[in-house]
N, C-alpha and C positions, 0 to 999 in steps of 0.2 A: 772642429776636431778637439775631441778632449785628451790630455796627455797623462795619466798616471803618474804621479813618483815610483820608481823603482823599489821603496821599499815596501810595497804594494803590489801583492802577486798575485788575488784573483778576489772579482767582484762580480755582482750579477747586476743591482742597481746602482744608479749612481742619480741624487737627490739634488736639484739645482731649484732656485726659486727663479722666477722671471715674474715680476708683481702684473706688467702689462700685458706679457702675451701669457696665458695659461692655457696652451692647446698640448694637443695627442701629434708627438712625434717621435722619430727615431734618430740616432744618429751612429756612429760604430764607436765601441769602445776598443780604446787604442792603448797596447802596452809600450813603454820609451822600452828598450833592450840596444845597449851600446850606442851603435851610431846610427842605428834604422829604426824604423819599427816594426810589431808587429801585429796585426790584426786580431785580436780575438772570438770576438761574438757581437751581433746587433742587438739590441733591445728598444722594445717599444716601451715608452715611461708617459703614462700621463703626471704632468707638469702641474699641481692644483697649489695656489698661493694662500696659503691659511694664515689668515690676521692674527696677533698675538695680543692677549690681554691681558693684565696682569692686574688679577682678583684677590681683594684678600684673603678667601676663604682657600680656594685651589689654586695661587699662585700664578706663576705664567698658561696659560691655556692656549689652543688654536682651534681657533672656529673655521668651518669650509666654506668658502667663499658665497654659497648659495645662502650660507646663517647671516651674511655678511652682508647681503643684498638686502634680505629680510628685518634686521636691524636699521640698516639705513632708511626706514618708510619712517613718516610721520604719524604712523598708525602706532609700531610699536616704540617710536623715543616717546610716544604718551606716556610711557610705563615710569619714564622719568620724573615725573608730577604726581605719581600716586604713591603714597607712602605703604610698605609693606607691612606694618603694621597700625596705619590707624591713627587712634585717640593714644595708643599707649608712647609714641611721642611725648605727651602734654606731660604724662610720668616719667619717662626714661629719656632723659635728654640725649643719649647715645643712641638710641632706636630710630636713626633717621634715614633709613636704607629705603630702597622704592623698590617696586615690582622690576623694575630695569634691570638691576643688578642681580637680581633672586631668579629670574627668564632666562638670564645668557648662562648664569651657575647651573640652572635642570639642566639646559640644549646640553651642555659639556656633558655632565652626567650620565645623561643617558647613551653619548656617546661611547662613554668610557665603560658602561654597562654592557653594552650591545657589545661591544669589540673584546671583552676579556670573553662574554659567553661564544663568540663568535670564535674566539682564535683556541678557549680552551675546546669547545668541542666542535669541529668540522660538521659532523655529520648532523647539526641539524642545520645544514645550508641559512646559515644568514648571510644574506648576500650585500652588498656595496649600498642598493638601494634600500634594503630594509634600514642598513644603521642610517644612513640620511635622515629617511622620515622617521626617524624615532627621536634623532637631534632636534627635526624639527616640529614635533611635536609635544617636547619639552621646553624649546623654547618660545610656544606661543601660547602654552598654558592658561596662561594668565592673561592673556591679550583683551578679554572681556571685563576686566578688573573697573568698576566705576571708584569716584572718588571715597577716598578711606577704606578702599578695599572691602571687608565683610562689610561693614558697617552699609553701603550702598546696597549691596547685596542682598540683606537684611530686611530694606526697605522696598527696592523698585527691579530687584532682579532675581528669580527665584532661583534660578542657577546660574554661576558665573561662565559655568563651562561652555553651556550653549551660547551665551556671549561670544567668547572667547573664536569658536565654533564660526559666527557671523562675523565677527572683525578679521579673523584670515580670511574668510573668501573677499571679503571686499578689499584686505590688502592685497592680496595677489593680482586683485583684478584691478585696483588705480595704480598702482604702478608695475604692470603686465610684467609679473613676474613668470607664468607658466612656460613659457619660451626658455626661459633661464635654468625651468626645473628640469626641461626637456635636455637643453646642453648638458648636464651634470648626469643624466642617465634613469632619469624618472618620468612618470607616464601618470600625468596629470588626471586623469580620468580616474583611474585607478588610488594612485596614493593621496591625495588631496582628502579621499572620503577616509584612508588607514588612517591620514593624522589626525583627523579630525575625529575618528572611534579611538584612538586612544588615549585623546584631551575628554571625552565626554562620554565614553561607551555607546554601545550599536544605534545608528542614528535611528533604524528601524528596527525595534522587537517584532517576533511573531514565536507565537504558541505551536506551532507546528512542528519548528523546526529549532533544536537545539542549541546548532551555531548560530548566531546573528549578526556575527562582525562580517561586511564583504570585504573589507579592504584584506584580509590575506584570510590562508586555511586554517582549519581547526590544527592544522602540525603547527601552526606556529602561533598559538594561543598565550605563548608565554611573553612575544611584544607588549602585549598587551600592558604587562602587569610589568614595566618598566616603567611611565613617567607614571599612571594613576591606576596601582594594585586596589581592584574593588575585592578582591580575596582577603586581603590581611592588612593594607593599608601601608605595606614596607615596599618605597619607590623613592627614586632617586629627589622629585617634589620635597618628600618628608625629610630625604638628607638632607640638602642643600639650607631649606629655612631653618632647620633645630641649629644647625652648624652658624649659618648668618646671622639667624636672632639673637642664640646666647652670644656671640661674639657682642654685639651693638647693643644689648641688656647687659653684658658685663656677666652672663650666670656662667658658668662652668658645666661645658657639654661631654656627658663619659661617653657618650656612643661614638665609635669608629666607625665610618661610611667605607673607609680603604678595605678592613676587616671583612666586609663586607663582599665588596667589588674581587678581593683577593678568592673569594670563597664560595660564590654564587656557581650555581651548579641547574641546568635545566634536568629534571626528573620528571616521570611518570605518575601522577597523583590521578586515582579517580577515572581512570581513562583520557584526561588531559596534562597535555605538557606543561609544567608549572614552576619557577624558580624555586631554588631552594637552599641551603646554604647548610655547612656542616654541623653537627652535634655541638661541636667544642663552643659555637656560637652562640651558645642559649644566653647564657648571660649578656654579653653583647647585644642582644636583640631585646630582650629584657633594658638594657640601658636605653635603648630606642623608645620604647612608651615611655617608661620611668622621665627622662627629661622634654618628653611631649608634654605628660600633664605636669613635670615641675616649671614647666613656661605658663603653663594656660593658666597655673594656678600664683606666681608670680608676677605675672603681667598681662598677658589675652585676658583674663580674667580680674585684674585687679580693680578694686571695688571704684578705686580713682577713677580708671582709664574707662571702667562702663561706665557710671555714671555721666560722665563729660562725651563718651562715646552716645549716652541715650539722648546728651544739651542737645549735641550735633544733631541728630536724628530729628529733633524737632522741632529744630530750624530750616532741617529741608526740608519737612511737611510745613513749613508756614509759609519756609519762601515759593515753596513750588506752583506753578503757576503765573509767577511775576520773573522767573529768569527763563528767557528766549534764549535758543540755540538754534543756530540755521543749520539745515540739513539738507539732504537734496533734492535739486531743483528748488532751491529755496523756502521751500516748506521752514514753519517755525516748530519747537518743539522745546518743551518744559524739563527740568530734573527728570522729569517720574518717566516722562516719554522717548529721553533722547536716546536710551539704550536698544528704543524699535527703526534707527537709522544712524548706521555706523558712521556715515561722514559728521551724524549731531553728534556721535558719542564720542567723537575721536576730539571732540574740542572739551570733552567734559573731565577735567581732571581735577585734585584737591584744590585748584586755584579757585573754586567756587566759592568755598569757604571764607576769601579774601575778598572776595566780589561784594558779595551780600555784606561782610564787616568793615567796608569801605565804602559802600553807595550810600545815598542820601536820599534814597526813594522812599517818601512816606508806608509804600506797600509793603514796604520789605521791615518797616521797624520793628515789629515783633521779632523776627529772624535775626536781626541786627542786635536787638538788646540778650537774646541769649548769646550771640556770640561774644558780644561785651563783656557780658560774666561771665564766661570763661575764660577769656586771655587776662581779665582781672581777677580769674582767680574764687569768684563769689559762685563758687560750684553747689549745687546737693549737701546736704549735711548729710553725713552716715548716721545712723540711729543704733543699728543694730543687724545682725543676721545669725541665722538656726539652719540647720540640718533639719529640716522637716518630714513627719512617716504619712502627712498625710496634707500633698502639695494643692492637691482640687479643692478641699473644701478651703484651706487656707489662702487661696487667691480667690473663693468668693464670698468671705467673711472681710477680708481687708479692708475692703473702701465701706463698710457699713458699721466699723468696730473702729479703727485706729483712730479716728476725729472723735472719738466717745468720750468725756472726760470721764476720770476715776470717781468711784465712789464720795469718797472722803475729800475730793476739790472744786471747785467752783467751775463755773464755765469757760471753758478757754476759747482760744481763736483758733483754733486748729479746725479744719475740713477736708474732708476726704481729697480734694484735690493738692490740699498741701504735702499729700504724700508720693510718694513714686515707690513702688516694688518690683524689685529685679527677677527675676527665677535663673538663678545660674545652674547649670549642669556641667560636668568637670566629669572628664574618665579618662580611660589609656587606648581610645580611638575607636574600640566599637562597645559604647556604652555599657553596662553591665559584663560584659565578659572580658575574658581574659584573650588578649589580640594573639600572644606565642603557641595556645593552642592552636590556632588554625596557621599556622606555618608547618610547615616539614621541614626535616632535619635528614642527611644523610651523614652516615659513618663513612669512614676511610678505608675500612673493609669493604662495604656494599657503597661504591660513589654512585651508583643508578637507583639504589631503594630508599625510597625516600619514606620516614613516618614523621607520625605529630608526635609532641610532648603534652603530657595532660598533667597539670599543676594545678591547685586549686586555689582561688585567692577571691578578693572581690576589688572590681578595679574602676567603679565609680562613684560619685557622690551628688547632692545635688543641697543648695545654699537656700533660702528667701532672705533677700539683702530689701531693707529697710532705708530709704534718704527722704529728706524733708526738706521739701522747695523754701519754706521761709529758714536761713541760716542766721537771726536774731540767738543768743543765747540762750534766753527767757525759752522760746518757741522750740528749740531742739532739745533741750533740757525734757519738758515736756513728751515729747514726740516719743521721747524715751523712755521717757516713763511708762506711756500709753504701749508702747510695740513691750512691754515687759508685762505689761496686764494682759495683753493681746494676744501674746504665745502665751502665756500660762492657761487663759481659758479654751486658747482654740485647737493647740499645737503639742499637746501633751504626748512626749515620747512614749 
């Protein structure tokens, strides 16, 4: 029996946690009046105990106990050992966050997405189970993340998402979690494939037919574009890392994600239902690219961090083949192969990189002496980088032109292997164009008519970054010289 204080004269729920028993029951709510009491009304209250975290980004948070279950697997505390950013660590000594922390910030998000569009408008039925699996499809994102995140990626996984895609099914099913999706009010058959179209888009295309997502209908097309907007690339994903990375880079984030979530409006685009957000917004969504490429160009990008990100790269092209990973049924499996059996992939984290620069295995010395020179630091030498108008011929002049010596010098020691050339590409998320054009914008007047803005600008760029394997003075001196001969004949703006 629960008893009201008296200065408390009418409620409808009443919110108790019970951590151990979280079931569906009733009891009568009872008002104290003098020396009796009196009966008011029964209520049925499901009882769900939601864990609290307290994140630097969003503060205290609560996750629903099914995200709670999900977290607890050894599949995703993986995500703990894989660095969210990479090589750029080796630069940014503050950049030490993991995929772990950047997974439970989306799951939240898209929560808080789902329920603001959810409670501002009724009438497009989002119902209890859609927000779940949109939580949880935010926070398994990344669950195919190999070690160094892009940088694996890069190498031995052409998309992470289908990864990602394969390590839920195999978590749910080593520690049979689908029973548990069932108690919470989901229907495994069904949302399993929603989560997984919304980590990685329609598992199956067909030309025939327009829609291709089964997990729900074309009325509710706009889940979709909550964790991974393939429209305009603005989703909770994109909040959460700008928000985490400039924090642990130390850069200064203008874009507001709240602004955002405060404002978000499902509209009619196109014949499809599509997020949208108000007029007043433009600039705010403009600070959303704007601090995308000033990270990429900051740091994802910094000439440091790829350089020592391409060391990495070809240490695990040397070591691969000599690190075993058991998989199942005991099957062996290498770097390049463990991402085709998730029990191999779930033990493959950045701890590899300490493996190979700690072992003593003649096989592995090649691998080992590059990672040597990078924790000592005897990284690439920079040479040089342009703005190139004409990158094709410029990548196949390079290795036939930069070991050339100059006219007026004598023979040097430099050969086309002493050099490495990068090809950066840097824009504001959909290469050459402008990302706010394909957003819609509703007024306060029309909150259902949604249009685009058409602004005109250019919003990519692209680099040829120049490093030189021997770091002698004498030899980078040179290299420099040669990459200044090198554009001038080959690369003329």
């Amino acid at each position: 029996m629960l008893i009201i204080p008296p200065v408390v004269r009418t409620a409808s729920f009443v919110h108790l946690y019970y951590p151990n028993q979280p079931s569906l029951f009733s009891f009568p709510l009872i008002l104290k009046k003098g020396r009796g009491t009196q009966t008011l009304f029964a209520s049925f209250c499901l009882f769900v105990f939601c864990q609290v975290f307290n994140d630097p980004i969003h503060g205290s948070i609560e996750l629903h106990p099914l995200l709670i279950k999900i977290i607890d697997t050894p599949q995703f505390q993986r995500l703990r050992f894989i660095k969210q950013l990479g090589g750029v660590y080796f630069v940014y000594p503050g950049a030490s966050h993991n995929r772990f922390e950047h997974s439970i910030g989306v799951g939240y998000l898209a929560g808080k997405l789902a329920e603001a569009l959810r409670s501002r408008q009724p009438e497009l039925n989002i119902t209890e189970r859609d927000v779940l699996c949109v939580q949880i499809a935010g926070l398994c994102h990344d669950l195919g993340h190999g070690p160094f995140s892009h940088l694996y990626d890069g190498l031995f996984l052409p998309k992470h998402e289908n990864g990602s895609c394969d390590m839920l099914d195999h978590l749910l099913k080593e520690n049979n979690l689908e029973p548990v999706m069932e108690k919470y009010g989901l229907k495994p058959e069904d949302d399993i494939i929603f989560i997984k179209e919304m980590i990685a888009g329609p598992l199956q295309e067909s030309k025939e037919q327009e829609w291709d997502f089964k997990g729900r209908p074309e009325e509710k097309s706009f889940l979709y574009e909550i964790v991974s907007n393939k429209r305009n690339g603005v989703d909770v994903d994109k909040f959460d890392y700008l928000a985490r990375d400039s924090l642990y880079l130390g850069i200064k984030n203008t874009f507001d994600f709240h602004r955002f979530l405060q404002f978000a409006r499902v509209c009619e685009v196109d014949g499809r239902k599509t997020i949208c957000t108000r007029d007043i917004e433009e600039d705010n969504m403009y600070d959303l690219f704007y601090i995308r490429h000033r990270l990429h160009k900051r740091a994802y990008q910094h000439r440091v961090n790829k350089v020592i990100e391409h060391m990495i790269a070809e240490a695990f092209l040397k070591a691969d083949g000599h690190i075993e990973i058991e998989g199942s049924g005991g099957r062996m499996f290498t770097l390049s192969t463990a991402n085709e059996d998730m029990e191999a992939y779930t033990k493959l984290t950045d701890n590899v990189f300490e493996e190979i620069l700690k072992s003593s295995r003649p096989e592995l010395q090649e691998a080992r002496e590059i990672l040597q020179n990078i924790v000592s630091r005897k990284i690439y030498k920079f040479v040089g980088e342009r703005k190139p108008s004409r990158i094709g011929k410029a990548r196949l002049l390079a290795g036939k032109k930069l070991a050339q010596p100059l006219p007026d010098e004598e023979e040097n020691n430099l050969k086309p292997e002493d050099f490495e050339i990068l090809v950066i590409n840097m824009d504001y998320g959909m290469k050459d164009k402008n990302p706010v054009e394909h957003m819609h914008f509703y007024s306060k007047k029309e909150p259902d008519v949604a249009k685009p803005m058409s602004p005109e600008n250019i919003f990519s760029e692209q680099l040829i970054r120049v490093f030189c394997k021997k770091i002698d003075e004498q030899s980078v001196e040179a290299a420099r010289q040669q990459f200044e001969q090198w554009y001038n004949d080959f690369l003329i703006l």
